[in-house]
N, C-alpha and C positions, 0 to 999 in steps of 0.2 A: 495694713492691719497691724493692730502690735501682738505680739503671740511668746511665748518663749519655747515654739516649738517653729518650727521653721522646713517648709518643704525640700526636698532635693535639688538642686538646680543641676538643668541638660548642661552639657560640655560646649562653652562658648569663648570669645577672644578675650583676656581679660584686661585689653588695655583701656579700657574703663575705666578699672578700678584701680590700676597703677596713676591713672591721672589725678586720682585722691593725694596719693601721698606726698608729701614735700620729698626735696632732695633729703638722701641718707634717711630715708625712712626703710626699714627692713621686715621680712616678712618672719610671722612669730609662730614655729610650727607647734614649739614648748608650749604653747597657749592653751593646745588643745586639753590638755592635763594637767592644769595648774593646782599646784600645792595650796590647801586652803587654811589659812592660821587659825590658829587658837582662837584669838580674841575674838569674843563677840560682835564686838564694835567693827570688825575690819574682814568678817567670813562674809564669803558670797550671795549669805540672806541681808546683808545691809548693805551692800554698796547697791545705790540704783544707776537705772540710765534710762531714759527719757529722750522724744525726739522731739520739736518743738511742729514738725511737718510730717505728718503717716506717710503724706501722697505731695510730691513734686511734679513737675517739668522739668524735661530737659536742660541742664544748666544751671541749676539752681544750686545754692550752697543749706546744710540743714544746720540751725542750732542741738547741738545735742549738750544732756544738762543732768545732774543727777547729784547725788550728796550718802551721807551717813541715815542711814533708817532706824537703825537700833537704839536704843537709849542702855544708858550705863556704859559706854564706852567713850574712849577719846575725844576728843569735842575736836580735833585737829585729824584732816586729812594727810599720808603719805601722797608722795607723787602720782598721777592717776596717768595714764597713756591709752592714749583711744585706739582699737583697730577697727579695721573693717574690710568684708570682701563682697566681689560679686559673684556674679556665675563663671563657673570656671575657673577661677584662682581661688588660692590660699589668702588664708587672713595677714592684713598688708599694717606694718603699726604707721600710723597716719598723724603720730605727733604728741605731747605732750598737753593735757588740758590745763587751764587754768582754775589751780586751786587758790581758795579763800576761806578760810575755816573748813568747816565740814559741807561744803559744797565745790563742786568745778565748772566750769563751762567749756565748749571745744565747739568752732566755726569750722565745717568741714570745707573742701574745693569745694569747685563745682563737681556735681553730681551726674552723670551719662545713663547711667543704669541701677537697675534694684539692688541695693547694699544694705547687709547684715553689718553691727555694730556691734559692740560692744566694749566695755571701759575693763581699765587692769590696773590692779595697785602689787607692789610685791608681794603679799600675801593672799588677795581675792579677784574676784572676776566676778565683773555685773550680768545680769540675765543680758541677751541677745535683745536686739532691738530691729524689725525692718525698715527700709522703708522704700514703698514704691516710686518706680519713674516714670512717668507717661512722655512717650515723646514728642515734642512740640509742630503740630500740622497745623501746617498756614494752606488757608485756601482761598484761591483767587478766579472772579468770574468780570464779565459786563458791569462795567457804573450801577450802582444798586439804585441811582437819582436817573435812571434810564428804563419806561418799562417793555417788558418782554413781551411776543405773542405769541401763541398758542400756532398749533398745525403745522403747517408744510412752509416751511423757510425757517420756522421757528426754532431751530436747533442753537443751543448755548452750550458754550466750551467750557467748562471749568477745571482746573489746573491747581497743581499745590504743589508742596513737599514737605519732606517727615524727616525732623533731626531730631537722633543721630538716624543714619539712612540706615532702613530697615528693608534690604534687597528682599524682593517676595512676599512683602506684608501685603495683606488684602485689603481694600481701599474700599468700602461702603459710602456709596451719596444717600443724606439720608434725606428727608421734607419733614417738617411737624406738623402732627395731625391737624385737621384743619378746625377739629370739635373738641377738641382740648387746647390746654399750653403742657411744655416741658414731654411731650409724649412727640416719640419721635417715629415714621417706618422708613423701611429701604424702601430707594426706587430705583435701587441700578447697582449691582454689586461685582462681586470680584475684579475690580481692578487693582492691578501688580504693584508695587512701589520697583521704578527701577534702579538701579544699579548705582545711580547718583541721587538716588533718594527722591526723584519728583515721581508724578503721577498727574496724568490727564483724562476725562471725564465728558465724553459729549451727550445731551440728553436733551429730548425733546417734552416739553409742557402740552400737554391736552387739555386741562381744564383751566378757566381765568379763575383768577384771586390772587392774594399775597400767599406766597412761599417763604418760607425760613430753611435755609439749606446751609447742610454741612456735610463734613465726613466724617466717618468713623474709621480709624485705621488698627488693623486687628495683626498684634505682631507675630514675626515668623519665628518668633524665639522666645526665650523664658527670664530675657534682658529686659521687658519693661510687661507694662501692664498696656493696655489700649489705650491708646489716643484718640483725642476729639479736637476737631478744629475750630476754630475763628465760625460764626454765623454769618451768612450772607442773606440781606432781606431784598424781597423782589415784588413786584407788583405787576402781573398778567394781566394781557387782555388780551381779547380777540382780535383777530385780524384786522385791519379794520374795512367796511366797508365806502368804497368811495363814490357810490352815490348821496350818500347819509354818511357824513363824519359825522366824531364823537372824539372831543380831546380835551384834556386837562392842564389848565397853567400851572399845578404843584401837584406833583403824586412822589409819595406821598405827604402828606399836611400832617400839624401837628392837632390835637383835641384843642375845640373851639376857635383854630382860623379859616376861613371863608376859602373858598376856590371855584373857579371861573370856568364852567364847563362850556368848551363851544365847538359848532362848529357849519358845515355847509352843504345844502341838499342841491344836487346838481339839477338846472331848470328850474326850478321854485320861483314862482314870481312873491315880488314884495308884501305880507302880511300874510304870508299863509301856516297854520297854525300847527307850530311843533309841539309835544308833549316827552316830560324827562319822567323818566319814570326809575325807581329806586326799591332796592331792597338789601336787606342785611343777609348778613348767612345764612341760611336753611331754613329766609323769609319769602314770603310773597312777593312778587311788583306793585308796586303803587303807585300811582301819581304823584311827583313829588312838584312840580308846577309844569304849566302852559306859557310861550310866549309865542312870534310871530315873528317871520322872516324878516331879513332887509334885503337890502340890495347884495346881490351874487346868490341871495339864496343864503346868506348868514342867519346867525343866530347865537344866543348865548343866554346861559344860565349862572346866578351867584348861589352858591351853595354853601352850607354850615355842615358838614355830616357831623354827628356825634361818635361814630361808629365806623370803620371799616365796612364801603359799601359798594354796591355794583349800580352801574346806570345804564342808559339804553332808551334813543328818545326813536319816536315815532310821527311819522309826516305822511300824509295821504297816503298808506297802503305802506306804506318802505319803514323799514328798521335801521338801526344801527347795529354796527357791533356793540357784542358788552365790554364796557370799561370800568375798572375797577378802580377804587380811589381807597387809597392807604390810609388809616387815622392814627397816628402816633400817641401811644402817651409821651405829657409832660411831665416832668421829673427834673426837680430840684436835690441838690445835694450839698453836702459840706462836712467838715471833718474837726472832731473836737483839738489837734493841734498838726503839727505839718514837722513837728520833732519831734522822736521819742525813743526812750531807750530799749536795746533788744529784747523782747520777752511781754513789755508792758504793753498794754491795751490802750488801741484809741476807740473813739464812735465815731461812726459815719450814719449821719441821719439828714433828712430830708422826708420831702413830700412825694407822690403820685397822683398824677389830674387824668383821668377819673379816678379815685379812692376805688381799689376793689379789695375790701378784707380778706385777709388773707392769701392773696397774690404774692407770691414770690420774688424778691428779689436780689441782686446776689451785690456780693462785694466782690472784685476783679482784680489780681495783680498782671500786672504784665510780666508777660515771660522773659526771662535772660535774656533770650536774642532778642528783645523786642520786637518780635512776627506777632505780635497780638496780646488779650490776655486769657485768661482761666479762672476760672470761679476759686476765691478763697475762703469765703465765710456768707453761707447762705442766711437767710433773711425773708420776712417777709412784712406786706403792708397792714396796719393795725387799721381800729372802727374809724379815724380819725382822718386817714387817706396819708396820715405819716408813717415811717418807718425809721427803724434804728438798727444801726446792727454794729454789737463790741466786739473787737478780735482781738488777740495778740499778735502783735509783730516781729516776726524775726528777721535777722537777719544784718546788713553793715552796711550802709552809705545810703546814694538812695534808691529807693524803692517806689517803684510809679503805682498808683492805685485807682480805680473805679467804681462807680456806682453803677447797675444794669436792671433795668426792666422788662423781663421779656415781654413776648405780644403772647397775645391769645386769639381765638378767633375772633371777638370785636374790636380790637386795640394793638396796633404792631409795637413791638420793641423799642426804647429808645438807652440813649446811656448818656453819661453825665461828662465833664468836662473831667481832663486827668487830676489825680492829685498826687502832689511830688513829695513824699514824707525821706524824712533825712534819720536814720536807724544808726543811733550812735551805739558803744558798748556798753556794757551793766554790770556788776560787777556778781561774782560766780553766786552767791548766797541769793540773790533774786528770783534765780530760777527756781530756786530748788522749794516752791511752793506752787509755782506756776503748773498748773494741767497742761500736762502736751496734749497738740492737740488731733481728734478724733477723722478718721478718714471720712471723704465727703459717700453721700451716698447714692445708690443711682438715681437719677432723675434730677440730682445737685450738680449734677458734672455735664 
């Protein structure tokens, strides 16, 4: 959030914040009471400062950017010098900005924890600026192209870790609801982050369908804000039984490819008449066709689902397990250029098959360490089944990006192929029109 009021921060290590500062950067206690000048043009109500990122990851660097507000003064900035602190230390001076007329720019390090800003010229001091860190959890489970099953053997391991390590943070596994999208509950909570910062999760499934899982890690300190990890998509089914199989050549498929459900009724002699029966979510069973044994007691059905569906055939008196078959959306993307300078705007637009207006979906950078990515700039699908979504870029070299669709209960998740944009420098006067930009909100994250 940006505020020019700023909460207290608890007593923490603050080699965080020291990993800001370049060498022979010094800490500026005189700051606290700065002498404010005469000149209009150059007191503390004009100089701004501006972050180009409210809300980071772990390891990221922020553009920060600001200029002259006043009119009637100087048209030429003094020297500007950026500070900044976290929790726990004093304010750290972190380097010299780049001025250009009546604007500057300043590329901070990388970034570990929540840092207060602010810019200083010899005679004024800009408001305060925050900005938050979420730390970067990576969670890792079973091949998601592998499905799970429900009861008793059923148990799945899931495993992560959270940088920077956050000894004692509370680790939440969460599932999305199964009747909405972006709506998330706990199904297994307080688990510990340890000492080296991993965390593991074992958790048993009871009902089939597609699950969306992740974790929510809740910190033990006032060093970062919550983190959310990476999604893991799954496809449940029951047990299976082996008198009556029931199995899938692709789970899950994408909207509109075919898939081959088959499988073997133990004893069954040749032509005896099996029945596939299908339903959607919080639909009925129906008949979705009839075919007739071969030899072993085979059988098989070609199937189209439009939808996320569950099946389940039936042969003289005997059932199968239910099996659950995943429908992906498709999704097309692409990006108006794959160069551009820090600050300015590209689009990233494409399609979604099925079109559902108004559906959400996000634009994704990848984090620093490369463990995954994080929503940057939400989005969503228009009447037309396309979508657009313009952001500004910040930041220096390059920068990998995404297009994401979540699932909902008819249609699972897909995402788009990466894109490598190359984030050259800009020069200081460009920013200083640019909107920083606004923290994401819940249910964006």
């Amino acid at each position: 959030m940006r505020s020019t009021k700023f909460p207290a921060f608890a007593a923490a290590a603050s080699a965080a914040m020291l990993a800001l500062a370049p060498a022979g950067a010094s800490a500026a206690p005189g700051h606290h009471h700065l002498k404010v000048g005469k000149h209009p043009a150059v007191n503390s109500r004009c100089l701004s400062l501006a972050a180009g990122q409210a809300r980071i990851t772990a390891g990221e660097t922020v553009t920060l950017f600001g200029g002259l507000t006043c009119s009637g003064g100087p048209s030429t900035l003094p020297p500007v010098t950026i500070y900044g602190r976290s929790a726990g230390s004093g304010f750290q001076s972190l380097g010299a900005a780049k001025v250009e007329g009546d604007a500057y720019t300043f590329q901070t390090a990388a970034i570990n924890a929540d840092t207060i800003f602010y810019a200083s010229t010899s005679e004024a001091r800009s408001p305060q600026r925050l900005v938050r860190v979420e730390p970067v959890v990576t969670l890792e489970g079973p091949e998601e192209k592998i499905p799970l099953e429900t009861g008793k053997g059923g148990t799945t391991l899931f495993k992560g870790k959270v940088s920077p390590k956050d000894a004692g943070a509370k680790v939440v596994l969460q599932r999305e609801n199964a009747v909405t999208h972006e709506e998330w509950r706990a199904i297994q909570r307080a688990v510990l982050v340890s000492s080296t910062g991993e965390f593991a999760i074992s958790h048993k499934f009871l009902v089939p369908g597609d699950a969306d899982i992740r974790v929510v890690v809740q910190p033990s300190s006032k060093l970062y804000v919550r983190g959310i990890s990476n999604t893991l998509n799954y496809n449940i089914s029951q047990k299976e039984n082996l008198n009556l199989t029931l199995n899938s050549s692709s789970d899950p498929i994408f909207f509109g490819q075919p898939v081959t459900l088959s499988g073997a009724i133990q004893g069954a002699p040749i032509g005896q008449t099996v029945t596939l029966l299908a339903r959607g979510r919080g639909a009925s069973y129906v008949t979705a066709a009839t075919t007739t044994t071969k030899s072993e007691g085979k059988y098989e059905f070609v199937q189209s689902p439009q939808v996320s569906s569950f099946y389940r055939v039936t042969s003289a008196g005997k059932s199968s397990a239910v099996l659950f078959e995943g429908v992906k959306y498709v999704l097309t993307a692409g990006v108006s250029a794959t160069t551009v300078q820090s600050g300015q705007s590209l689009t990233f637009s494409g399609t979604v098959t099925p079109g559902v207006s108004g559906h959400p979906v996000y634009l994704e950078r990848e984090n620093a360490s490369g463990g995954g990515f994080h929503v940057y700039e939400p989005g969503t699908v228009g009447p037309s089944s396309s979508y657009s979504i313009t952001a500004p870029i910040y930041g220096s070299g390059k920068e990998n990006f995404r297009i994401k669709v979540p699932g909902d209960p008819t249609n699972q998740s897909a995402s788009s192929t990466t894109f490598s944009i190359e984030v050259t420098p800009a020069p200081a006067v460009s920013f200083k029109a640019t909107p920083p930009s606004k923290p994401l909100q819940e249910g964006q994250l």
